[in-house]
Each structure stands twice: as C-alpha cells, then as structure tokens.
Residue frames as a rotation matrix with the C-alpha (Angstrom) as fourth column:
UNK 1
-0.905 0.168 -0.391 106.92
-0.249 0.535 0.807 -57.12
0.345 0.828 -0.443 105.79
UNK 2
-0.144 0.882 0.449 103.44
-0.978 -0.058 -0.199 -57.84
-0.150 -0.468 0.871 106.16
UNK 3
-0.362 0.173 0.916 101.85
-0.117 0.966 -0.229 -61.33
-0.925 -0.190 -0.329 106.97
UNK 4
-0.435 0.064 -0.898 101.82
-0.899 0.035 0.437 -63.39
0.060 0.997 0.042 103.88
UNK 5
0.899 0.406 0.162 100.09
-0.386 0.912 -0.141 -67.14
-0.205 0.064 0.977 103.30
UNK 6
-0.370 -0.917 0.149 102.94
-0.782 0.394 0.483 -69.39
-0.501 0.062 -0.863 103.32
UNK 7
0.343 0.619 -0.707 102.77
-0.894 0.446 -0.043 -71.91
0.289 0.647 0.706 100.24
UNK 8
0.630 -0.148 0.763 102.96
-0.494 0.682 0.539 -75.49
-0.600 -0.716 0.357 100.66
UNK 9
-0.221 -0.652 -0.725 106.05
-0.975 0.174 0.141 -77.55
0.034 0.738 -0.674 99.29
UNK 10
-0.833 -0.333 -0.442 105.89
-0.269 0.942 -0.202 -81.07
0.483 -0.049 -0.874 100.79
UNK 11
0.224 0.820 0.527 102.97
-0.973 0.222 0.067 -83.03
-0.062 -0.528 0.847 102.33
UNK 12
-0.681 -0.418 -0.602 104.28
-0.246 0.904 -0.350 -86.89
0.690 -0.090 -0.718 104.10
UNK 13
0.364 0.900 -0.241 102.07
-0.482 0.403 0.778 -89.05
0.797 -0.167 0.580 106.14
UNK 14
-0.329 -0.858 0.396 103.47
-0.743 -0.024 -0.669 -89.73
0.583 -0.514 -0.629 109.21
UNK 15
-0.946 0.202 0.252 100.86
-0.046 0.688 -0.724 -91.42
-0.320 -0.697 -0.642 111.20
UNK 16
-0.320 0.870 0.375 97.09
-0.894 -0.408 0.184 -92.35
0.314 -0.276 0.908 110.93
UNK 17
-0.720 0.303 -0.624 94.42
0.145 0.946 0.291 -94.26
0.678 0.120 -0.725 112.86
UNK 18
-0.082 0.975 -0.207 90.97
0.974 0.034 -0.223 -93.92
-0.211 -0.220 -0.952 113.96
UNK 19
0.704 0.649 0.289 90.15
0.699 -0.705 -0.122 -90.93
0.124 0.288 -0.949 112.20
UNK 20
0.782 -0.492 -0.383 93.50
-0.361 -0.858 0.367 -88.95
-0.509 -0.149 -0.848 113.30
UNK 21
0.728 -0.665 0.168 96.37
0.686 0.713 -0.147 -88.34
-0.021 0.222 0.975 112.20
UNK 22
0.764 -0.197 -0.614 99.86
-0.023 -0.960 0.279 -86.30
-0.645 -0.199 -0.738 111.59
UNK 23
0.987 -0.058 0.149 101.19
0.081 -0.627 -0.775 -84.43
0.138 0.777 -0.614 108.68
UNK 24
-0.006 -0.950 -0.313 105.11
0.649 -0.242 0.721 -83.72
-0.761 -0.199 0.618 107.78
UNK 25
0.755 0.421 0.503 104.54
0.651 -0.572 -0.499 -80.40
0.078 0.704 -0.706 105.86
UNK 26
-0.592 -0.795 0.129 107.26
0.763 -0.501 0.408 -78.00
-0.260 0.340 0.904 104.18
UNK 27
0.452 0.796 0.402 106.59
0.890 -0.372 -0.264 -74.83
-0.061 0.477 -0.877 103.77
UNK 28
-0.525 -0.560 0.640 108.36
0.731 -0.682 0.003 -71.87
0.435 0.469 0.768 101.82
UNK 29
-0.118 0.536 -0.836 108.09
0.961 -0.150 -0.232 -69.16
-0.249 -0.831 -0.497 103.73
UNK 30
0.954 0.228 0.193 107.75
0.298 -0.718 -0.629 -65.29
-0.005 0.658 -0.753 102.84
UNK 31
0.412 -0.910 -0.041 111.38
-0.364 -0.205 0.909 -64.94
-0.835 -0.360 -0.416 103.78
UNK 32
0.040 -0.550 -0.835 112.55
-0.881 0.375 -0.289 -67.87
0.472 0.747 -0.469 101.26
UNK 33
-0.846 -0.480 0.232 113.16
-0.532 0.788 -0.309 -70.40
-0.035 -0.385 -0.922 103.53
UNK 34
0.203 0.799 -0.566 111.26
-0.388 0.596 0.703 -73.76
0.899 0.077 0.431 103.64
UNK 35
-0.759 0.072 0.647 110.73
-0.620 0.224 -0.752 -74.75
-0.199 -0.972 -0.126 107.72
UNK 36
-0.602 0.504 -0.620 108.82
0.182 0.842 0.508 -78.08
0.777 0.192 -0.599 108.35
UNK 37
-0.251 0.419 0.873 105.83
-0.951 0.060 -0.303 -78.63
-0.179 -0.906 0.384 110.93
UNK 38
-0.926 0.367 -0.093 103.70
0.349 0.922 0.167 -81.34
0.147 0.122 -0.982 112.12
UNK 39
-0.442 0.887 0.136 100.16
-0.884 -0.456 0.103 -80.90
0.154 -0.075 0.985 111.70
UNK 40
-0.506 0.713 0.485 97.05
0.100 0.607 -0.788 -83.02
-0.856 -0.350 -0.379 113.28
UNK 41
-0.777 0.527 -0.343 94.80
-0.438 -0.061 0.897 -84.31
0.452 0.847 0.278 110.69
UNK 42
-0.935 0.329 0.135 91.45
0.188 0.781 -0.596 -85.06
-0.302 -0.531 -0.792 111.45
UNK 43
-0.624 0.620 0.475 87.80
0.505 -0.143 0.851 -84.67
0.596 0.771 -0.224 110.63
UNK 44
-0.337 0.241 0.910 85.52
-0.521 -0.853 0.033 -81.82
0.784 -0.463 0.413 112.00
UNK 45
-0.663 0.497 -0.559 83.52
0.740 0.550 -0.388 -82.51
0.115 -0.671 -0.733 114.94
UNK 46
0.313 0.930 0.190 79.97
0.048 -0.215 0.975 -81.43
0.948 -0.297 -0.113 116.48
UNK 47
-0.883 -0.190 -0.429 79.46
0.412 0.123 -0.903 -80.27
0.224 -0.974 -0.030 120.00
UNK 48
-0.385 0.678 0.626 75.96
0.209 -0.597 0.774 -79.33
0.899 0.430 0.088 121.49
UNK 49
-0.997 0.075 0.028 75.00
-0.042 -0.189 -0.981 -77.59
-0.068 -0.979 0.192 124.33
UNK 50
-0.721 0.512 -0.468 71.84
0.183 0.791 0.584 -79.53
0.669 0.335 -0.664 125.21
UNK 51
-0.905 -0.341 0.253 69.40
-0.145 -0.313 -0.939 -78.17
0.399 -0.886 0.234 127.25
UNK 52
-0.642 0.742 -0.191 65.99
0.767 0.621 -0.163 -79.54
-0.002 -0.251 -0.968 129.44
UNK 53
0.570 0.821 0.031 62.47
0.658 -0.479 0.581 -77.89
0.492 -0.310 -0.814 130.22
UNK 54
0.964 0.185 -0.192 64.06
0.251 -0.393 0.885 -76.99
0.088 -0.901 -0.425 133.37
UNK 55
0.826 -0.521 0.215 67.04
-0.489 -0.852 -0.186 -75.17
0.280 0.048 -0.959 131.84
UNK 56
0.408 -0.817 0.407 69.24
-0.546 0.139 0.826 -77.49
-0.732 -0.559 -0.389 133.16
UNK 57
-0.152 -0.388 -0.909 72.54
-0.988 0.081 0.131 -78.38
0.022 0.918 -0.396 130.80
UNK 58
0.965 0.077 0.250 72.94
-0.071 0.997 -0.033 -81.83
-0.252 0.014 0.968 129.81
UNK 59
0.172 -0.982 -0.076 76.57
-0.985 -0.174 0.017 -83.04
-0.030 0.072 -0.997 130.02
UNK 60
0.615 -0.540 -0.575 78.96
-0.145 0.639 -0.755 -86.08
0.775 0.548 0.315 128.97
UNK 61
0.267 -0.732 0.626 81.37
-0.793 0.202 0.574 -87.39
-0.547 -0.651 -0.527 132.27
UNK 62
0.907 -0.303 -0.291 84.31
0.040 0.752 -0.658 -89.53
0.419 0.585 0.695 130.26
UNK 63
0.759 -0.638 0.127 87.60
0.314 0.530 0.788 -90.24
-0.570 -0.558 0.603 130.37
UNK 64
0.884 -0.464 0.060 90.25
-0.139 -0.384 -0.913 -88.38
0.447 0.798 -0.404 128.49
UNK 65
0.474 -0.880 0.021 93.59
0.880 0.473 -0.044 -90.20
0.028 0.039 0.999 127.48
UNK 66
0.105 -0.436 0.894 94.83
0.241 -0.861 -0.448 -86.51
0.965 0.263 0.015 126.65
UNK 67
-0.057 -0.046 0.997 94.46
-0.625 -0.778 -0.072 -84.98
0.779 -0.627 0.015 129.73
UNK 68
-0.427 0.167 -0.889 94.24
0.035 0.985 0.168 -88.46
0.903 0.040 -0.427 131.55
UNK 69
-0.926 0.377 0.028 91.10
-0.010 0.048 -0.999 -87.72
-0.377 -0.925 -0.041 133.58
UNK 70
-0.426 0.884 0.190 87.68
0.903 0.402 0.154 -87.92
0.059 0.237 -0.970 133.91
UNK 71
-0.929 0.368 0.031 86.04
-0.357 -0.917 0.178 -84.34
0.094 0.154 0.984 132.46
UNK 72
0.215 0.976 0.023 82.04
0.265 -0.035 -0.964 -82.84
-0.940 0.213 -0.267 131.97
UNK 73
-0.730 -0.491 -0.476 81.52
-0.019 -0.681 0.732 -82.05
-0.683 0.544 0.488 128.30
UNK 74
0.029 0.982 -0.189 79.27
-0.635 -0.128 -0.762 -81.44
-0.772 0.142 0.620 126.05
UNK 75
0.292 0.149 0.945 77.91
0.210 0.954 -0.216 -84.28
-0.933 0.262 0.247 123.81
UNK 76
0.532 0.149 -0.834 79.45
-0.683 -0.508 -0.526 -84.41
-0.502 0.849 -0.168 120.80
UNK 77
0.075 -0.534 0.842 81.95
0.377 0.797 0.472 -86.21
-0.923 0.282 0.262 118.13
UNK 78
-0.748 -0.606 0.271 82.98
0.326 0.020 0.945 -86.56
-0.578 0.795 0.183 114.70
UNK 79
0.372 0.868 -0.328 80.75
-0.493 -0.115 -0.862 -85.96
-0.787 0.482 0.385 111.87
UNK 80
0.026 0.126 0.992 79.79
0.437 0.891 -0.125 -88.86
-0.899 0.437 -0.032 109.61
UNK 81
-0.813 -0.400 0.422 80.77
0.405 0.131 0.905 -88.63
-0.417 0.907 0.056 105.93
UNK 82
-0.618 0.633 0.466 78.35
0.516 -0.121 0.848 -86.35
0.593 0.765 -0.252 104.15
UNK 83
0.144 0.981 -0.131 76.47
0.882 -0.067 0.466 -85.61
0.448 -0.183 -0.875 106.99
UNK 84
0.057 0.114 0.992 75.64
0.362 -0.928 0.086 -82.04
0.930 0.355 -0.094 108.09
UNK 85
-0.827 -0.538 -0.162 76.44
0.106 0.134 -0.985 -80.64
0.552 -0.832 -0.054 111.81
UNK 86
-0.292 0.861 0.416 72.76
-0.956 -0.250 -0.153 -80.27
-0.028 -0.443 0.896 112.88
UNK 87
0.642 0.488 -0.591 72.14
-0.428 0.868 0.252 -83.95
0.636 0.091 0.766 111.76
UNK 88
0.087 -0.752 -0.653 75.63
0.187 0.656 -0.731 -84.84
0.979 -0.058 0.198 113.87
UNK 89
-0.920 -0.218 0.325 74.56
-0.287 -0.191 -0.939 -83.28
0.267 -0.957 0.113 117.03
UNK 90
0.167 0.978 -0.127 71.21
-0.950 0.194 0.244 -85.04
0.263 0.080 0.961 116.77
UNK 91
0.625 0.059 -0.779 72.63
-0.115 0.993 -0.016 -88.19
0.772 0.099 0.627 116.37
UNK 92
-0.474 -0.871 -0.128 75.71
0.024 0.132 -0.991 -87.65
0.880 -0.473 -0.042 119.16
UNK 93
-0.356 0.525 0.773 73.20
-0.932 -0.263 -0.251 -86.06
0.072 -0.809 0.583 121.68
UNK 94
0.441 0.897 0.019 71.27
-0.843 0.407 0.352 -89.38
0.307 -0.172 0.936 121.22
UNK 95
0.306 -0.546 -0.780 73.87
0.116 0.835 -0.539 -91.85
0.945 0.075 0.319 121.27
UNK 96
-0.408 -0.845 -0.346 75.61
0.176 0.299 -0.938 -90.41
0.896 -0.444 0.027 123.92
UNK 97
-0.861 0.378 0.339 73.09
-0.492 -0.785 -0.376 -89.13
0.124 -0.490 0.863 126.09
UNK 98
-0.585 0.781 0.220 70.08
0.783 0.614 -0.099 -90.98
-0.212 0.115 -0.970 125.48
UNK 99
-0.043 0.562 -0.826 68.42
0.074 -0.823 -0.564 -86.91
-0.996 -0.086 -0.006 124.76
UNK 100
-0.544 0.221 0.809 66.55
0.819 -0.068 0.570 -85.69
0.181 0.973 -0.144 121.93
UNK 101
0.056 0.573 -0.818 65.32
0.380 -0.769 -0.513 -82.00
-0.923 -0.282 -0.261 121.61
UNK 102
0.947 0.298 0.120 65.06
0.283 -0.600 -0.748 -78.65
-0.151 0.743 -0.653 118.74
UNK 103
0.028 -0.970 0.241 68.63
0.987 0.066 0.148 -78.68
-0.160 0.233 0.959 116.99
UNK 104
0.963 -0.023 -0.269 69.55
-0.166 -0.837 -0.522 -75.05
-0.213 0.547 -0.810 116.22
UNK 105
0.141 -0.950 0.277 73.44
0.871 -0.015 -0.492 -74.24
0.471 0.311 0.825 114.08
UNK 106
0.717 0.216 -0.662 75.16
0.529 -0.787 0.316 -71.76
-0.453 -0.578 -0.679 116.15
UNK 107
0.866 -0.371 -0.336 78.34
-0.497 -0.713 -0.494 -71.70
-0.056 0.595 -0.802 113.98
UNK 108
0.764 -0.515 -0.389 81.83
0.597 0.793 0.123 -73.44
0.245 -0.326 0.913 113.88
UNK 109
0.692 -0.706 0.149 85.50
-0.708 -0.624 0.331 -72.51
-0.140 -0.334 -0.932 115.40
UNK 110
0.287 -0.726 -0.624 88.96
-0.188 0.597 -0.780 -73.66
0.939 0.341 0.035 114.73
UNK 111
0.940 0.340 -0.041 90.12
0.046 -0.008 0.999 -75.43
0.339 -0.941 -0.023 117.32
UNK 112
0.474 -0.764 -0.437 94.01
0.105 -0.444 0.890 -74.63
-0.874 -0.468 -0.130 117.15
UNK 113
0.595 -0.424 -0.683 96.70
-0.767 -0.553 -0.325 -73.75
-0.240 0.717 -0.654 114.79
UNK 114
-0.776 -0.597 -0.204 98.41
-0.593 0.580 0.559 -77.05
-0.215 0.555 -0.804 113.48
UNK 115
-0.399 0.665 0.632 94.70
0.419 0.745 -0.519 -78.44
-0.815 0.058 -0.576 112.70
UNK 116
-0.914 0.305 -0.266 92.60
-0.355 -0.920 0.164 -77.81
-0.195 0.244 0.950 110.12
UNK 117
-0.447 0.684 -0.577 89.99
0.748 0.640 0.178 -79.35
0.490 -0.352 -0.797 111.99
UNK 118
-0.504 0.620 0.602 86.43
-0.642 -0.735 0.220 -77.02
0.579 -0.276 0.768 112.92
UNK 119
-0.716 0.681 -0.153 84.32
0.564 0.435 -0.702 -77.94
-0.412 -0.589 -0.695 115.91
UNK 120
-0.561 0.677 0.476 81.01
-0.127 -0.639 0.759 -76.96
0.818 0.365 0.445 115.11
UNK 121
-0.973 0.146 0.178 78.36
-0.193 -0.095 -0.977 -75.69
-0.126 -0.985 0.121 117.84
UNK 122
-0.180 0.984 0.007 74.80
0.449 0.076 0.890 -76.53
0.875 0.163 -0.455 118.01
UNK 123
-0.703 0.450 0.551 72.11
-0.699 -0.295 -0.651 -75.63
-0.130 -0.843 0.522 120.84
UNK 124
-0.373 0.734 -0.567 69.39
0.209 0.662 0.720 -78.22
0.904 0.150 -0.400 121.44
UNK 125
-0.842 -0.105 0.529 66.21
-0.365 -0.611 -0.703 -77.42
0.397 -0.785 0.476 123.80
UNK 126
0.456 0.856 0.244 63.34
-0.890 0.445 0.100 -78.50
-0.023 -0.262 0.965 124.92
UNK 127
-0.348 -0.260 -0.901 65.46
-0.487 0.871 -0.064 -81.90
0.801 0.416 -0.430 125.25
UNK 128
0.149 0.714 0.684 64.38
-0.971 -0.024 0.237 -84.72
0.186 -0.700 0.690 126.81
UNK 129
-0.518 -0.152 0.842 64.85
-0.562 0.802 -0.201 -88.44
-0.645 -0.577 -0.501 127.66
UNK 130
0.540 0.791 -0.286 63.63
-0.809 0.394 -0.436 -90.55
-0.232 0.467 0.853 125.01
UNK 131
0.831 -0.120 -0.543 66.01
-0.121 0.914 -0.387 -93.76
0.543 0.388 0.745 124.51
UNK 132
0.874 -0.485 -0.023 68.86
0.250 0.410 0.877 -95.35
-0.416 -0.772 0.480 126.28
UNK 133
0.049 -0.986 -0.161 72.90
-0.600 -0.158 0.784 -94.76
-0.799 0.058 -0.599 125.33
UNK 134
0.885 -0.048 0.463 74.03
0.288 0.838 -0.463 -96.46
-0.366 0.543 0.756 122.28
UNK 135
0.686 -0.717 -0.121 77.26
-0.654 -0.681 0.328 -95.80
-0.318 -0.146 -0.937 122.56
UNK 136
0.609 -0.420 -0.673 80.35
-0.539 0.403 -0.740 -96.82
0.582 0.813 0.019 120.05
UNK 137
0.730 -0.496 -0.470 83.01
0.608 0.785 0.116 -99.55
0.311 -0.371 0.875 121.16
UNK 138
-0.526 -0.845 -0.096 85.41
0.816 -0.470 -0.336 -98.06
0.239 -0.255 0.937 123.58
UNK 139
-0.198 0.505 0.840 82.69
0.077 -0.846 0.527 -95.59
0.977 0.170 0.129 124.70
UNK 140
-0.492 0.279 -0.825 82.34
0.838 0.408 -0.362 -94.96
0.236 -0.869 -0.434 128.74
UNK 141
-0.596 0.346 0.724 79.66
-0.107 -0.928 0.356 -92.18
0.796 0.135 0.591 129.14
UNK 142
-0.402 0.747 -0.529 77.93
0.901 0.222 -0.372 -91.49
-0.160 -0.627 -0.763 132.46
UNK 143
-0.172 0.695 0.698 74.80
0.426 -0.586 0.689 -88.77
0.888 0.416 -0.195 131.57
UNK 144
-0.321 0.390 -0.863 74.27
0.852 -0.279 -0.443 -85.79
-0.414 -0.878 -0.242 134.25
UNK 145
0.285 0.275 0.918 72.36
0.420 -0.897 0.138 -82.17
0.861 0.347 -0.371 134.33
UNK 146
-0.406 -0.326 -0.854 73.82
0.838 -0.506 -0.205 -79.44
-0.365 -0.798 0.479 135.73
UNK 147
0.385 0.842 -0.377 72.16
0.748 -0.524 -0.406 -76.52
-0.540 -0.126 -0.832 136.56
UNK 148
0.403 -0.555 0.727 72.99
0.471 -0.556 -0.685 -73.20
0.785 0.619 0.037 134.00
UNK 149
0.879 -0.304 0.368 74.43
-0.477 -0.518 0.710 -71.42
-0.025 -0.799 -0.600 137.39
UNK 150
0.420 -0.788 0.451 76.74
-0.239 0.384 0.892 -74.40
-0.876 -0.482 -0.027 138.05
UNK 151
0.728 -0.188 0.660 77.38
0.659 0.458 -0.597 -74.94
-0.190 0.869 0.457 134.27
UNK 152
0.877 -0.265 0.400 78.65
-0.147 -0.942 -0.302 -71.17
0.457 0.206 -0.865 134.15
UNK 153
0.541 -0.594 0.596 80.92
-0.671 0.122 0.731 -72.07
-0.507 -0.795 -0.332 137.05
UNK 154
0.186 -0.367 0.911 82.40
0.244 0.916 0.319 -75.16
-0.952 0.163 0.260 135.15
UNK 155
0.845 -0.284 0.453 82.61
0.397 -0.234 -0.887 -73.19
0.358 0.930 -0.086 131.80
UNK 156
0.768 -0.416 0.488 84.87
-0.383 -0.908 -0.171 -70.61
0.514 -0.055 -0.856 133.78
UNK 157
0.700 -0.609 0.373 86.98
-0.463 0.010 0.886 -73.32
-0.544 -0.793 -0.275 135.58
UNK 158
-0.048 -0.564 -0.824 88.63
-0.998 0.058 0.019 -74.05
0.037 0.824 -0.566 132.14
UNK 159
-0.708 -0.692 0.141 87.76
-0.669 0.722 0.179 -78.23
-0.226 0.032 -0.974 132.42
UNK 160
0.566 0.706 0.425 85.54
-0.039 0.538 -0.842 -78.44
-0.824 0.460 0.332 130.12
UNK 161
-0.335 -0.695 0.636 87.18
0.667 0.302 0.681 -79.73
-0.665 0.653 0.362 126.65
UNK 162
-0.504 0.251 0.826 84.56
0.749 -0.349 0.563 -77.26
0.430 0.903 -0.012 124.40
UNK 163
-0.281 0.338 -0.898 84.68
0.638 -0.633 -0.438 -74.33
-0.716 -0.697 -0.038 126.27
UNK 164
-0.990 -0.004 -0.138 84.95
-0.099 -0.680 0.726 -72.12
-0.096 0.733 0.673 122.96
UNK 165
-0.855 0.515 -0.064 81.45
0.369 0.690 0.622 -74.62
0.365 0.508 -0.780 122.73
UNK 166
-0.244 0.546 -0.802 79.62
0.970 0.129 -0.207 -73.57
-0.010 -0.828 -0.561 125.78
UNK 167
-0.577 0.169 -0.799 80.41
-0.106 -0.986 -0.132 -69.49
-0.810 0.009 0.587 125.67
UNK 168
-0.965 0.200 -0.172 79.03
-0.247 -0.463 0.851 -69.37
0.090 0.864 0.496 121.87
UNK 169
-0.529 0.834 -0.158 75.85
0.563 0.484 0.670 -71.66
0.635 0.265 -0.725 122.56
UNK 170
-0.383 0.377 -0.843 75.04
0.841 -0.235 -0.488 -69.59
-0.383 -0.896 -0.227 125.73
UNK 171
-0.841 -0.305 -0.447 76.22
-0.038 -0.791 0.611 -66.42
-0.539 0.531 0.654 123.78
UNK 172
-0.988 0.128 0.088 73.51
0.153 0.703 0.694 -67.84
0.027 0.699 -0.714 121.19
UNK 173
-0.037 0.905 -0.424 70.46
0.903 0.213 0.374 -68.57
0.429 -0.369 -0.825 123.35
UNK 174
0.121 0.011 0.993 70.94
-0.501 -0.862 0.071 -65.18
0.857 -0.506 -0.098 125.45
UNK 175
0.955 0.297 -0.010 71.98
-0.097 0.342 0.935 -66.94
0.281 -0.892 0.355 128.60
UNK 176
-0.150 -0.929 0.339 75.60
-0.050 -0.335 -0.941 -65.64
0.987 -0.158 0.004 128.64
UNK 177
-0.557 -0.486 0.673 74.80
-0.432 -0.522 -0.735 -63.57
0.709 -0.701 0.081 131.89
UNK 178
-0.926 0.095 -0.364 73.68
0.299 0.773 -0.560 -64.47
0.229 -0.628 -0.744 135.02
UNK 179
-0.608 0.788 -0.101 70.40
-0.623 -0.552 -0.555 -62.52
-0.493 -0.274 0.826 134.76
C-alpha cells in the first residue's frame, strides 16, 4: 500500500500556556483504524545566524529547562502575530543580543514530526553593536562571538539547539567549508 495522508477525526486540548501547547488527535488511518497521538502546538519561530565585520558568529549562552543546561545558540524566538521572519530576526537579534546588521531569508524547516511548528532561518551581516539587551521577563542571555572555525566545531558537536539553523545559514552565505 502506498503512503497515504491520514485524515483527522478528533482534535482535544489537552494543555496550553505561554505560547505552547498539546493536542489529543484521532486519526483514521489508511488501514481503517483510528490511533490517537499527542502533538506540540506552538507558533513558528526565527533563528539567525548573525555575523560581525570580522566574520565572527554572534551567539545566545541560556539556560534550557529541556535539556536542563546552559547551551550557545543562535538568537532567535517566536514570531509576533502578523509579523514576517526577516522583521522577527531583526527584532530577536536586537533584543537578545544588543546586534543589528543586513537581514537576508534563507528559508524555513520543520522542526519534528508531532509539530506543526517551522523554524525559520535568517543570515544577518555586517552586524554590529548598537543598543543594550532588552530582554523579555524570564530572559537570562549572556552575548559572545565565536570565531566561524570554532562555530563549525560547535555546529558538529550536536549542542547547539538550531543546528538544522547554522548548516543552512552557512550553506547560504558559502561558508559551509573550511576554505
């Protein structure tokens, strides 16, 4: 039997708050049967790989309840009702970062199968320093650059949260390889 779209029967609210949530969905499969999941609900997000004069990345050092440690990652977040993912890595890069540079859209990616939540990717260059953090309640962000050598290294040691983020923006700019 080939792979079929599986239709939906039920949709319950199970949980929500700040911006997430999760889904009791039924669904009739191509077989006949109806088999439940749980799905994550949430709203896309923005990630942008942010980068100075001097080539070097700009990165995000937080805390993450998931994985309860302290990661690098690139700046990003949610995107604001209405607004567009080049205007939401503008504004994240500044908030969280205190940087402001040349926004380019590199594209978006799903980020797993029980979401149907997209991360979109920017690239931002020529950034620079131009205003302090203004970061949201419940926000702890300390702001470093790391060279693109040691960024590579940290894309490839899988603990960054938007690797998918980092390969495509490099991928993007031409600064995949190490040449």
């Amino acid at each position: 039997m080939a792979v079929q779209p599986w239709r939906e029967v039920s949709r319950e609210e199970i949980f929500r708050k700040y911006g997430r949530g999760i889904d009791r969905v039924v669904f009739a499969m191509p077989d006949g049967k109806e088999r439940e999941y749980y799905l994550k609900t949430e709203g896309n997000s923005v990630c942008v790989l942010a980068l100075t004069p001097q080539r070097e990345v700009v990165l995000a050092r937080q805390f993450r309840p998931g994985p309860q440690e302290i990661v690098m990652e690139l700046p990003g977040g949610a995107l604001d009702d209405g607004e567009e993912p080049v205007q939401a890595a503008a504004r994240e890069l500044l908030e969280e970062t205190g940087y402001a540079g040349d926004i380019a859209y590199v594209g978006s990616v799903l980020v797993d199968g029980y979401s149907p939540r997209s991360r979109h990717i920017c690239v931002a260059t020529d950034c620079r320093n131009v205003a302090a953090q203004n970061l949201d309640d419940g926000e702890f962000v300390d702001v470093l650059t790391m060279s693109l050598a040691d960024f590579r290294q940290h894309l490839q040691s899988g603990r960054l949260t938007d690797t998918d983020g980092g390969y495509r923006a490099l991928d993007f700019l031409g600064l995949l390889s190490h040449t």
